[in-house]
VOVO-335863 format. One record per residue (C-alpha): residue in three letters; x, z, y. Coordinates in steps of 0.05 Angstrom, whole numbers, plus 32768, in hexadecimal, padded with zeros to 4 digits. Layout:
<rs>
AlaXZY/...
</rs>
This chain:
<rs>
Unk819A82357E11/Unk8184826A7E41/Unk814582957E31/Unk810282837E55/Unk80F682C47E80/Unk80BD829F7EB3/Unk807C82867EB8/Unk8096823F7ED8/Unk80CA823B7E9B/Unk809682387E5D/Unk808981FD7E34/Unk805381CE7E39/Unk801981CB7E09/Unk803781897DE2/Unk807C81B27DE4/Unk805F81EA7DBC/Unk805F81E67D6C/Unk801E81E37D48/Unk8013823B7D4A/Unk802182377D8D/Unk7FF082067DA0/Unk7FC482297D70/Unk7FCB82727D95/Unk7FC282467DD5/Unk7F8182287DC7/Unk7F64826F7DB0/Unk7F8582937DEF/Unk7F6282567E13/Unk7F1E825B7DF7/Unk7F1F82A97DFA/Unk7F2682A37E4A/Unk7EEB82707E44/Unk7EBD82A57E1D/Unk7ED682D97E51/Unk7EC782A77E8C/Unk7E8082A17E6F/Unk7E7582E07E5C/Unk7E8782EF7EAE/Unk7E5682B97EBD/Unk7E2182D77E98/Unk7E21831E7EAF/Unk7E2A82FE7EF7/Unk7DE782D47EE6/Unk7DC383127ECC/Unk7DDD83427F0D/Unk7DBD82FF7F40/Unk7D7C83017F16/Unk7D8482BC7EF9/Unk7D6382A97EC2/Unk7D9D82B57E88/Unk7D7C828A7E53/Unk7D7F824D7E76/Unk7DC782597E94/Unk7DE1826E7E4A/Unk7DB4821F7E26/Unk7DE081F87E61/Unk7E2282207E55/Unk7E0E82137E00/Unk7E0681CA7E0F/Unk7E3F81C47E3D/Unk7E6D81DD7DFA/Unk7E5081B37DD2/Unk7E5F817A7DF9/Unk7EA8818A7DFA/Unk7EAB81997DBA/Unk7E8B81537DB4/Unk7ECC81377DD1/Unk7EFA814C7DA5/Unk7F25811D7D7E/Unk7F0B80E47DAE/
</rs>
């Protein structure tokens, strides 16, 4: 079998064994703690009000976290 060597040739996320879809997940909520992290500093640099951004971001985790396993 030929060696994967592009983007378009990697396995899906059921295709993966259990460490890779465990390395996925973390790689997957790493970007999400980056993307909010981004959101955050963007909220502080327009003058928003931070606290209130960072309670609906809180609650919008726990809601997905909520979902799993349903």
């Amino acid at each position: 079998m030929a060696t994967k060597r592009h983007r378009k040739d990697t396995n899906t996320f059921q295709e993966l064994d259990y460490a890779g879809q465990a390395k996925s997940i973390t790689a997957q909520i790493n970007g999400l703690v980056r993307a909010i992290n981004a959101h955050i500093t963007r909220a502080k640099d327009e003058g928003r009000d931070v606290n209130e951004m960072k309670n609906r971001v809180i609650l919008q985790i726990i809601r997905a976290v909520g979902r799993i396993g349903k």
